[in-house]
N, CA, C, O and CB atoms as a CASP TS submission, in Angstrom:
PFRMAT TS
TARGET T0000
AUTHOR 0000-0000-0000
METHOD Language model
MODEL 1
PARENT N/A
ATOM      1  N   UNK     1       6.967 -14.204  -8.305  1.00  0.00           N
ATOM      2  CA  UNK     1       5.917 -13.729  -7.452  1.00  0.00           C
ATOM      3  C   UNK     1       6.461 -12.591  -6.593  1.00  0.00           C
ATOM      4  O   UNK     1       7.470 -12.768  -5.911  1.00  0.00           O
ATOM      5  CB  UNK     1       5.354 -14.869  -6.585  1.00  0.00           C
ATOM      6  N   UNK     2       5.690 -11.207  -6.617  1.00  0.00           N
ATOM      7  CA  UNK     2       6.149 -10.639  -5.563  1.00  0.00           C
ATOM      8  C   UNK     2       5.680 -10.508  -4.304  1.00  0.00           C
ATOM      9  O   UNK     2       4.553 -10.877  -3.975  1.00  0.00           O
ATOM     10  CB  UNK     2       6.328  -9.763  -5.836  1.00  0.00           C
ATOM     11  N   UNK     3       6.474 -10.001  -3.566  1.00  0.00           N
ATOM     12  CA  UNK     3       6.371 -10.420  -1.939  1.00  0.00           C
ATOM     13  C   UNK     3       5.630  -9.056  -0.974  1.00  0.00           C
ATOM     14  O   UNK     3       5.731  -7.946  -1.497  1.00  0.00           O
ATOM     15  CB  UNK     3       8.243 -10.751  -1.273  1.00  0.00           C
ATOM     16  N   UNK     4       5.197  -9.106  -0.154  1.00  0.00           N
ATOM     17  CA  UNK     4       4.481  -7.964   0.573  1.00  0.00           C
ATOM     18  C   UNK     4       5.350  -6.984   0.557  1.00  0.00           C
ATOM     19  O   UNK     4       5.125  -5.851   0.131  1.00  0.00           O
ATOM     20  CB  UNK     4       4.031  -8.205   1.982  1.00  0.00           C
ATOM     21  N   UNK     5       6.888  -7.586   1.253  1.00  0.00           N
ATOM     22  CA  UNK     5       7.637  -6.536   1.123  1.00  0.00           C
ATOM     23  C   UNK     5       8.407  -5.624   0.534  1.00  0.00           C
ATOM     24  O   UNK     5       9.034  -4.648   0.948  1.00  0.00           O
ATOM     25  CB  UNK     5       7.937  -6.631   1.440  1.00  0.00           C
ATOM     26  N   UNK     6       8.166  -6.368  -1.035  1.00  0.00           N
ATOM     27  CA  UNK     6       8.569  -5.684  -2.097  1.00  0.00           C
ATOM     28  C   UNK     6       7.681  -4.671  -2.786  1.00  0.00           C
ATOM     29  O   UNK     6       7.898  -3.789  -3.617  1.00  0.00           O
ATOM     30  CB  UNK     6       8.926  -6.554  -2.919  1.00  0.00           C
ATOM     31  N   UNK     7       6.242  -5.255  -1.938  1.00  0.00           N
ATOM     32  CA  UNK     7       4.958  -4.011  -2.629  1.00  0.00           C
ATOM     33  C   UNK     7       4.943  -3.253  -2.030  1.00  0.00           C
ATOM     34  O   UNK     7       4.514  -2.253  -2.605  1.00  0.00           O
ATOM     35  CB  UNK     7       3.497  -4.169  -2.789  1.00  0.00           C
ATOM     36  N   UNK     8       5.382  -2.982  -0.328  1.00  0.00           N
ATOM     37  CA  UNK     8       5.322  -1.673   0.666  1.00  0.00           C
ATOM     38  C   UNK     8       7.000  -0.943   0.128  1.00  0.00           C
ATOM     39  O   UNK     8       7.070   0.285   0.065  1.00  0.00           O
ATOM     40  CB  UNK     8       5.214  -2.277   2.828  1.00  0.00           C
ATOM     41  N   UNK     9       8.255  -1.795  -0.226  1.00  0.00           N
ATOM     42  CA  UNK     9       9.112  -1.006  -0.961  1.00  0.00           C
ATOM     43  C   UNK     9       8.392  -0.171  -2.012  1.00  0.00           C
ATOM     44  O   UNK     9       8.601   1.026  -2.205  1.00  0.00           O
ATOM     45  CB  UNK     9      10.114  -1.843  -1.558  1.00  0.00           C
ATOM     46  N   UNK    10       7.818  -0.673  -2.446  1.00  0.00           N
ATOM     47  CA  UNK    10       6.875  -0.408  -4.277  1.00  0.00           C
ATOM     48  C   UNK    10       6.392   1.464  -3.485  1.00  0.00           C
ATOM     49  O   UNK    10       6.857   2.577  -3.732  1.00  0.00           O
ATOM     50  CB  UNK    10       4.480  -2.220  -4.790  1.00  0.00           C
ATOM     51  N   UNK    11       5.517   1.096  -2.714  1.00  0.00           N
ATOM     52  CA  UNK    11       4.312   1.762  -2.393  1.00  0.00           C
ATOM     53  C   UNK    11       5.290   3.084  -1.517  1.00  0.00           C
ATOM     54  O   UNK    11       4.970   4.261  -1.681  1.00  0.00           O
ATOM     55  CB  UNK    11       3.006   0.627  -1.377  1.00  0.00           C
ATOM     56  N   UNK    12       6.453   2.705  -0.624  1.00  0.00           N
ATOM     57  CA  UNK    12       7.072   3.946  -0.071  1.00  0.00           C
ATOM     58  C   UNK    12       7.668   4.521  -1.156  1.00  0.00           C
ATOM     59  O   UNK    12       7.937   5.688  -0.872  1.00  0.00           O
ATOM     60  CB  UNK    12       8.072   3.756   1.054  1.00  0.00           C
ATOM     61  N   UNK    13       8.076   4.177  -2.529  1.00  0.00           N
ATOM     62  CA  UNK    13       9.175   5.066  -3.281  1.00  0.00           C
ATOM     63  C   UNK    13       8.049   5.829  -4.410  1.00  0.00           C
ATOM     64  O   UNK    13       8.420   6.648  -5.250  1.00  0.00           O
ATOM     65  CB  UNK    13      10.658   3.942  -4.169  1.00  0.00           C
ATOM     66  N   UNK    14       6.881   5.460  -4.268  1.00  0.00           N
ATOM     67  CA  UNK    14       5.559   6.290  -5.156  1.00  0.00           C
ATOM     68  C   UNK    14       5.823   7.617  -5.066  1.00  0.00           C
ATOM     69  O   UNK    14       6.805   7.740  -4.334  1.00  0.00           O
ATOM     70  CB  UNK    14       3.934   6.110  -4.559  1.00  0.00           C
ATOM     71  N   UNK    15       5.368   8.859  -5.513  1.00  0.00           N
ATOM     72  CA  UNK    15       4.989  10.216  -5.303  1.00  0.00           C
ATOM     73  C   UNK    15       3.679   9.904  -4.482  1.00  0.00           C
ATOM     74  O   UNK    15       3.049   8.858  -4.637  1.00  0.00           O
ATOM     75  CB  UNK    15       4.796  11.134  -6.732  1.00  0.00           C
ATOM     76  N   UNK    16       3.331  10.868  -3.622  1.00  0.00           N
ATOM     77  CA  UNK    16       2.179  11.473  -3.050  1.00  0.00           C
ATOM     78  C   UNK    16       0.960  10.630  -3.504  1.00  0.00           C
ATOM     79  O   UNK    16       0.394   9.644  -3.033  1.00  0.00           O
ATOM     80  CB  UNK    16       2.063  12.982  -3.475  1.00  0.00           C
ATOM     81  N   UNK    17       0.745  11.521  -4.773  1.00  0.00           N
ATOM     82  CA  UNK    17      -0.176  10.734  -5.739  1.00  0.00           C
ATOM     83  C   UNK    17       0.068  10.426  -6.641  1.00  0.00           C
ATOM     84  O   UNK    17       0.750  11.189  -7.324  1.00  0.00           O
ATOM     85  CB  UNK    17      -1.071  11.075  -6.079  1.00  0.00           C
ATOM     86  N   UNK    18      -0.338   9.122  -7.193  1.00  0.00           N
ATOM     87  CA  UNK    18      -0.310   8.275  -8.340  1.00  0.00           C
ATOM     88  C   UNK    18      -1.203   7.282  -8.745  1.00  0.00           C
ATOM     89  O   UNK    18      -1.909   6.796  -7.862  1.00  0.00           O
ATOM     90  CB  UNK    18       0.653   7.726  -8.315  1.00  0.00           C
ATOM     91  N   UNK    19      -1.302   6.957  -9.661  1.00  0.00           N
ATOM     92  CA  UNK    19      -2.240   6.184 -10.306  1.00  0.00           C
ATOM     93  C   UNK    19      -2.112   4.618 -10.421  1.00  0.00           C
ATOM     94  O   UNK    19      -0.986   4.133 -10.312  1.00  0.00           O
ATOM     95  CB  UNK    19      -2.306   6.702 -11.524  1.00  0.00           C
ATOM     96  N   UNK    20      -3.192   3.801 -10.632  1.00  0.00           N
ATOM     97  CA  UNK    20      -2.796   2.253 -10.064  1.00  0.00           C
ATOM     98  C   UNK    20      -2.464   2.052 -11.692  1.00  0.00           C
ATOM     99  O   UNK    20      -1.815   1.006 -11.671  1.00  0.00           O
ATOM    100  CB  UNK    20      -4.285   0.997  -9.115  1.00  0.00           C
ATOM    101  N   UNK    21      -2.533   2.402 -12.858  1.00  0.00           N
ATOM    102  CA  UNK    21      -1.325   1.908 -14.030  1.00  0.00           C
ATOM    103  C   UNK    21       0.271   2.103 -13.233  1.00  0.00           C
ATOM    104  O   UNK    21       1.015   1.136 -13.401  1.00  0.00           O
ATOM    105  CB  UNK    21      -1.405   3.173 -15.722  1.00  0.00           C
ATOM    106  N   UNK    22       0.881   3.342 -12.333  1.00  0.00           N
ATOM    107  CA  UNK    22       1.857   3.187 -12.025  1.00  0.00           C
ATOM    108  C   UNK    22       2.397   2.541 -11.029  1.00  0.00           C
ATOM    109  O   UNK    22       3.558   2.787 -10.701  1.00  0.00           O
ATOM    110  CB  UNK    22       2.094   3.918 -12.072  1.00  0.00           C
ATOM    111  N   UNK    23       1.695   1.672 -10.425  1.00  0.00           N
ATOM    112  CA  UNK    23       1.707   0.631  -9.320  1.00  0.00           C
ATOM    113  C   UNK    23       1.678  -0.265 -10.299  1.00  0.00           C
ATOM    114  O   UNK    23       2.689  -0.962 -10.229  1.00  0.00           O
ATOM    115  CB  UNK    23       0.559   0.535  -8.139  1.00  0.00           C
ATOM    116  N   UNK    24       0.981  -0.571 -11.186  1.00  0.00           N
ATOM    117  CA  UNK    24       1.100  -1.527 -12.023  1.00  0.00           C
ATOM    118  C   UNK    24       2.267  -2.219 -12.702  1.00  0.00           C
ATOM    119  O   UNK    24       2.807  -3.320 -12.598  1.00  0.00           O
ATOM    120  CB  UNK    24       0.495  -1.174 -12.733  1.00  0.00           C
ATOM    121  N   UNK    25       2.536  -0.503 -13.865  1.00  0.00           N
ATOM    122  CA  UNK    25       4.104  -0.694 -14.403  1.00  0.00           C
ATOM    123  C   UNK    25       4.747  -1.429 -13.628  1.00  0.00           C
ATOM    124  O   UNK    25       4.973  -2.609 -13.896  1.00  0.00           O
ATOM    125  CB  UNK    25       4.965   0.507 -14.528  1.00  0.00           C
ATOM    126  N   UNK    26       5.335  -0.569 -12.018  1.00  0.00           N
ATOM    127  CA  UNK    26       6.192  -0.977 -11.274  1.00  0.00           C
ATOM    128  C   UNK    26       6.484  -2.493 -10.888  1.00  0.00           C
ATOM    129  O   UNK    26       7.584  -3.019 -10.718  1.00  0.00           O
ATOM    130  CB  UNK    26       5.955  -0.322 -10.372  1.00  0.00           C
ATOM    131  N   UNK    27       4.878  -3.215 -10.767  1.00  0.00           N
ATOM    132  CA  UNK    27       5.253  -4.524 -10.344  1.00  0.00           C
ATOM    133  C   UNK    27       5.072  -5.051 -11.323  1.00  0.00           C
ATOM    134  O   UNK    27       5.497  -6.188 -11.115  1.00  0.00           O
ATOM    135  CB  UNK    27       4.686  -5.152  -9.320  1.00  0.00           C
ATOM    136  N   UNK    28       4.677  -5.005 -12.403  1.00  0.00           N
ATOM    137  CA  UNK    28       5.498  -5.657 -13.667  1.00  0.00           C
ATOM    138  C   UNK    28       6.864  -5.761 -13.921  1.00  0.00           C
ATOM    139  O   UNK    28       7.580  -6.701 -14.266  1.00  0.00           O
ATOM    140  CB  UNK    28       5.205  -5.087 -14.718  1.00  0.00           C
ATOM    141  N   UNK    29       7.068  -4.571 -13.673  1.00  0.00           N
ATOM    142  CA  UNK    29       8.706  -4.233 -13.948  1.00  0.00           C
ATOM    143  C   UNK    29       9.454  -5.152 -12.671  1.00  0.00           C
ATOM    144  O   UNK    29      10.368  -5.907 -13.003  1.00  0.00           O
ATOM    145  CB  UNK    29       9.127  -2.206 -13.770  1.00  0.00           C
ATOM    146  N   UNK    30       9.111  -5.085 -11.425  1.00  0.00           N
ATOM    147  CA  UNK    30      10.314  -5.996 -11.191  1.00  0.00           C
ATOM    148  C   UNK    30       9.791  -7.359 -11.232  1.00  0.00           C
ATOM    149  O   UNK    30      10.684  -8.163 -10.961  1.00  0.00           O
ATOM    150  CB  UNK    30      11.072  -5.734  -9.803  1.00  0.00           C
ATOM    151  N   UNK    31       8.398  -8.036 -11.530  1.00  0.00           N
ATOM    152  CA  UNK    31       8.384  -9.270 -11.517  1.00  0.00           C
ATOM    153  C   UNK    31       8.925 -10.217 -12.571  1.00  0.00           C
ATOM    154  O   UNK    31       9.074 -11.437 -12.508  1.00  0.00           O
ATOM    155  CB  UNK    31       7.319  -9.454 -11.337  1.00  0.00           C
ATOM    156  N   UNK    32       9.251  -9.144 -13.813  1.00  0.00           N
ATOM    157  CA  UNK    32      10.055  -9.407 -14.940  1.00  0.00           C
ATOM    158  C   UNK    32      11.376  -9.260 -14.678  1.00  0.00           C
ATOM    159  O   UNK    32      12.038  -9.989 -15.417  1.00  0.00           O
ATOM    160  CB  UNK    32       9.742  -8.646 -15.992  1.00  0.00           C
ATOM    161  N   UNK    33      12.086  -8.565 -13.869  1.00  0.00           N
ATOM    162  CA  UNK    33      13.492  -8.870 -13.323  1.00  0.00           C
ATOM    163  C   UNK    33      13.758  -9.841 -12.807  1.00  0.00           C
ATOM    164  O   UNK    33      14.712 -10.557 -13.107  1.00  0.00           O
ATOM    165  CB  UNK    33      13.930  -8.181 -12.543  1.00  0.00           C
ATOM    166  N   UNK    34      12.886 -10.055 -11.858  1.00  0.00           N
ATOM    167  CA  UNK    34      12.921 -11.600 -10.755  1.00  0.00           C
ATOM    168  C   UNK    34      12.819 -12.635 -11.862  1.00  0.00           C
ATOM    169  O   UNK    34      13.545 -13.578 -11.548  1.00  0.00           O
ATOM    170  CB  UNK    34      11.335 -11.875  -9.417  1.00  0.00           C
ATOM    171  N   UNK    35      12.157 -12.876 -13.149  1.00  0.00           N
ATOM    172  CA  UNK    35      12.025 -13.530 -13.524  1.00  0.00           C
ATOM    173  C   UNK    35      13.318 -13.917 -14.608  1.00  0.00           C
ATOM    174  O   UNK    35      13.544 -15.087 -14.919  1.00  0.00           O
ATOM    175  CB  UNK    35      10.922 -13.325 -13.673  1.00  0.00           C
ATOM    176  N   UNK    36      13.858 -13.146 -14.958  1.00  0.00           N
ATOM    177  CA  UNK    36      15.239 -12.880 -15.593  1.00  0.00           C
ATOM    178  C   UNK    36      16.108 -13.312 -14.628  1.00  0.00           C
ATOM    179  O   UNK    36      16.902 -14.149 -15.056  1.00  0.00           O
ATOM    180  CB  UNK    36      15.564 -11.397 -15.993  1.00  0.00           C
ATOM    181  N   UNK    37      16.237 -13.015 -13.412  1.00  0.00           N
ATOM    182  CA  UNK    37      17.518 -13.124 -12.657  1.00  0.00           C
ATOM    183  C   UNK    37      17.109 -14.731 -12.603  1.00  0.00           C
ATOM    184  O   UNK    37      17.999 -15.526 -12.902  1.00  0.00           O
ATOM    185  CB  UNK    37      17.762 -12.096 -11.031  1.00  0.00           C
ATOM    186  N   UNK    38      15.930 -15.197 -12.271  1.00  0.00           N
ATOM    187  CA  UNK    38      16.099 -16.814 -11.870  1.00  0.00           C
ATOM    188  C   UNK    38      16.170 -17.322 -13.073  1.00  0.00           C
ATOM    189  O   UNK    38      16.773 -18.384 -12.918  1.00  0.00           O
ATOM    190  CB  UNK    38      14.904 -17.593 -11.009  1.00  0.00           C
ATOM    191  N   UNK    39      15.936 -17.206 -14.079  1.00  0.00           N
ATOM    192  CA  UNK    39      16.282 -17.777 -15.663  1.00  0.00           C
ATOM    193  C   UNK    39      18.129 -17.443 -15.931  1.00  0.00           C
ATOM    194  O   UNK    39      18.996 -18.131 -16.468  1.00  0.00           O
ATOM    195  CB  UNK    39      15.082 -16.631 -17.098  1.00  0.00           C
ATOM    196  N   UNK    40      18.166 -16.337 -15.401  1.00  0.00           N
ATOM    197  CA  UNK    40      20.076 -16.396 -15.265  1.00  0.00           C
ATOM    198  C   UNK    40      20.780 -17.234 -14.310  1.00  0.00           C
ATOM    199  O   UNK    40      21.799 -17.839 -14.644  1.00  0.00           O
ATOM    200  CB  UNK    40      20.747 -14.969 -14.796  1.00  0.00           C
ATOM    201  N   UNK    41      20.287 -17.303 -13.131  1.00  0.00           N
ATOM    202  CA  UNK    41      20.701 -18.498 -12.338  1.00  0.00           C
ATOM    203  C   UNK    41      20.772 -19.753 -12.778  1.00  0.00           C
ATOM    204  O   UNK    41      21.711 -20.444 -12.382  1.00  0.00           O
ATOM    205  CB  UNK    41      20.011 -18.638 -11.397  1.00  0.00           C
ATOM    206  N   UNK    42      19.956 -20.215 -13.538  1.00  0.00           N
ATOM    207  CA  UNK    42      19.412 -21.840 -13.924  1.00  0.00           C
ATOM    208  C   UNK    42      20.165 -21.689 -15.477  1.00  0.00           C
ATOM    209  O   UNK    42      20.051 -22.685 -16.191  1.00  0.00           O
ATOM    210  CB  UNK    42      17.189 -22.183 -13.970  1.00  0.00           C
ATOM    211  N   UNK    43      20.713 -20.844 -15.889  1.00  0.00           N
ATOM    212  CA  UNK    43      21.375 -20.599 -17.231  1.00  0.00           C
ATOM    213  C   UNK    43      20.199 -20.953 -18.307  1.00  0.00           C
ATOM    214  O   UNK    43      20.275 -21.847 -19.150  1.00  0.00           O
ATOM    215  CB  UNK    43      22.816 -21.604 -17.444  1.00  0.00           C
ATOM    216  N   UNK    44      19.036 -20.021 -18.095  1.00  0.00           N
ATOM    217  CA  UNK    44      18.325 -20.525 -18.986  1.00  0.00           C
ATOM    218  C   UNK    44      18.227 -19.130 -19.728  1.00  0.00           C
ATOM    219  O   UNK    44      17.367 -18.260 -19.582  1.00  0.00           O
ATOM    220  CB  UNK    44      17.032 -21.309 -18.483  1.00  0.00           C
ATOM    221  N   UNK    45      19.715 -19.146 -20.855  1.00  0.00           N
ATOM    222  CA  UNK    45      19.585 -17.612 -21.430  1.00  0.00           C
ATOM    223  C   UNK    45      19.963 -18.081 -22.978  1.00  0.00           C
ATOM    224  O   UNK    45      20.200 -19.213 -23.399  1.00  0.00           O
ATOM    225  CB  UNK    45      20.848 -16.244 -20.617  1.00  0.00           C
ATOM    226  N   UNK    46      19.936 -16.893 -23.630  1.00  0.00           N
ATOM    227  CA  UNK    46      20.155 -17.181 -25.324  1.00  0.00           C
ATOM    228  C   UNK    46      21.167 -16.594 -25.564  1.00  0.00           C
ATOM    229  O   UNK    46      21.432 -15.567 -24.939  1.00  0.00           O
ATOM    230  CB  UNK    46      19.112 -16.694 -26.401  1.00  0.00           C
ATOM    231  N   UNK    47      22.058 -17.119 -26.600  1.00  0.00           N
ATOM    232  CA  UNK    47      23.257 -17.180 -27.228  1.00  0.00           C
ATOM    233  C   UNK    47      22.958 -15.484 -27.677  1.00  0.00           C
ATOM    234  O   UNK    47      21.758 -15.209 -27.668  1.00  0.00           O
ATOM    235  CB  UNK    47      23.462 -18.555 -28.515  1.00  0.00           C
ATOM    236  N   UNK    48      23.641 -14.642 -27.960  1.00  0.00           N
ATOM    237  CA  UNK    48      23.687 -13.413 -28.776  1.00  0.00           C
ATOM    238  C   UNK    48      22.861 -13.794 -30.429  1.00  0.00           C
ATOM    239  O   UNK    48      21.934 -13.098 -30.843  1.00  0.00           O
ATOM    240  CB  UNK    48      25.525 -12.947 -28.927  1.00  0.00           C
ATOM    241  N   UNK    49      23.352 -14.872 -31.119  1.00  0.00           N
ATOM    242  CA  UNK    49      22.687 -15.742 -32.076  1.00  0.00           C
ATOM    243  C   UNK    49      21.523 -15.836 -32.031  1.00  0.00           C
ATOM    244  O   UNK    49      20.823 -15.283 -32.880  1.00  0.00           O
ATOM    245  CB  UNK    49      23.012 -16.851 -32.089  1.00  0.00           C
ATOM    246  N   UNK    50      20.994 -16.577 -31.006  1.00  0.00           N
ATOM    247  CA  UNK    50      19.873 -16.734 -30.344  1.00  0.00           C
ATOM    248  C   UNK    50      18.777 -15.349 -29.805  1.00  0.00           C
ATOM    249  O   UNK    50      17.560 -15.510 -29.710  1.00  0.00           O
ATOM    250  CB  UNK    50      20.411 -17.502 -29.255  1.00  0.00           C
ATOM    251  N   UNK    51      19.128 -14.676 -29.646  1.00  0.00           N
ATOM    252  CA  UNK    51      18.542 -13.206 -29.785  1.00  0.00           C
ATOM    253  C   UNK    51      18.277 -12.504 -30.880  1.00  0.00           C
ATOM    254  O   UNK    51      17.258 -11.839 -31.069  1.00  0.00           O
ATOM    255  CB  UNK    51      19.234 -12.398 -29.259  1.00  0.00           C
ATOM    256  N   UNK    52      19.288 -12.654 -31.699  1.00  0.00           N
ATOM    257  CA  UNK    52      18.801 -12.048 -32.638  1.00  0.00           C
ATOM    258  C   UNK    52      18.324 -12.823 -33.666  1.00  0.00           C
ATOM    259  O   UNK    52      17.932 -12.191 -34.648  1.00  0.00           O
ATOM    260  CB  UNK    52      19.568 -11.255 -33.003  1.00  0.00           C
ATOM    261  N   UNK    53      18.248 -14.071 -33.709  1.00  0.00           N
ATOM    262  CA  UNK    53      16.930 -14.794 -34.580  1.00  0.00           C
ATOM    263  C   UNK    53      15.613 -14.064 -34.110  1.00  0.00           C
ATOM    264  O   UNK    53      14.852 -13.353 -34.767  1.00  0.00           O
ATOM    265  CB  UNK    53      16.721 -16.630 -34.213  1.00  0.00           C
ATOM    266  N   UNK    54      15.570 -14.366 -33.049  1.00  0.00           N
ATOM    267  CA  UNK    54      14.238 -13.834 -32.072  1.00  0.00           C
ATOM    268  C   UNK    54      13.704 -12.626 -32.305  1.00  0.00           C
ATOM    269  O   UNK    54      12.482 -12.558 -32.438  1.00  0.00           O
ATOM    270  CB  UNK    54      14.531 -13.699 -30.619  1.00  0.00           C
ATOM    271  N   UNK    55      14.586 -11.331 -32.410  1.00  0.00           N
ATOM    272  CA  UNK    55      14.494 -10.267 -32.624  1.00  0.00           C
ATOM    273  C   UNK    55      14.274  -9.633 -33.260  1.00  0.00           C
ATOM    274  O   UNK    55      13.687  -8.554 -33.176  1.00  0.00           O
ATOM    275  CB  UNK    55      14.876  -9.998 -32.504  1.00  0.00           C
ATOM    276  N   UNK    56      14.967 -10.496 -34.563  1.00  0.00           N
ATOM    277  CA  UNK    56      14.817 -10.666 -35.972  1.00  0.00           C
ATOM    278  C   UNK    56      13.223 -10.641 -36.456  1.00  0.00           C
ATOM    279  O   UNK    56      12.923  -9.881 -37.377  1.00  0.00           O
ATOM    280  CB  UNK    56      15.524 -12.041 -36.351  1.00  0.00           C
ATOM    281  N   UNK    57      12.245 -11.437 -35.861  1.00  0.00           N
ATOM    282  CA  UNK    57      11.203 -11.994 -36.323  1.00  0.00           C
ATOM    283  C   UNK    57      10.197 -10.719 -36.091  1.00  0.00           C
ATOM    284  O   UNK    57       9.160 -10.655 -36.750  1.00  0.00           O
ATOM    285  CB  UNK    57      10.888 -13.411 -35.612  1.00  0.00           C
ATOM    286  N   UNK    58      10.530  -9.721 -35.148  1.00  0.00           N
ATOM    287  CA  UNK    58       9.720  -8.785 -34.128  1.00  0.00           C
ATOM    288  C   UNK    58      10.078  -7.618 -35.167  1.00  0.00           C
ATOM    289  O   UNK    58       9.223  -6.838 -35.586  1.00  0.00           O
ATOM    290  CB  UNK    58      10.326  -8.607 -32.242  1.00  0.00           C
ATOM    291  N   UNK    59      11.334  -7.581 -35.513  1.00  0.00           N
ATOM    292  CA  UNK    59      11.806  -6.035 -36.169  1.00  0.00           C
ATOM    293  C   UNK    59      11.655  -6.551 -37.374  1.00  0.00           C
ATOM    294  O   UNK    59      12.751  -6.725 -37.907  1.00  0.00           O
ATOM    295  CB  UNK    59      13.439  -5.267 -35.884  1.00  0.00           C
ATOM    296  N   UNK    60      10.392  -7.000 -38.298  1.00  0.00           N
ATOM    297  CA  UNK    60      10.580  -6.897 -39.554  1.00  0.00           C
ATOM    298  C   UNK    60       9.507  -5.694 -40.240  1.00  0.00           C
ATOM    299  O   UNK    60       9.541  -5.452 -41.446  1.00  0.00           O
ATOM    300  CB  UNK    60      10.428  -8.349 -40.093  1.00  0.00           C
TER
END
């Protein structure tokens, strides 16, 4: 989940003008980090093996 103060970080590092897809990207983009870093904390990650089964299935 992101936090107010990560959306007024969000919102001071914008250009001038911009569009709400790029407010968008942005908090996609780090709510998918946050979500990685606490799945790395809790060791909930995949073997190199384990990736590329996965990866495997996407790149055919």
């Amino acid at each position: 989940m992101i936090t107010k103060t990560q959306l007024r970080t969000v919102s001071d590092k914008l250009p001038e003008t911009f569009t709400i897809d790029d407010v968008i990207d942005r908090l996609i983009f780090i709510e998918k980090v946050q979500v990685g870093l606490e799945q790395s904390e809790k060791n909930i990650v995949n073997t190199k093996v384990e990736a590329e089964e996965k990866l495997s299935k996407w790149l055919r």
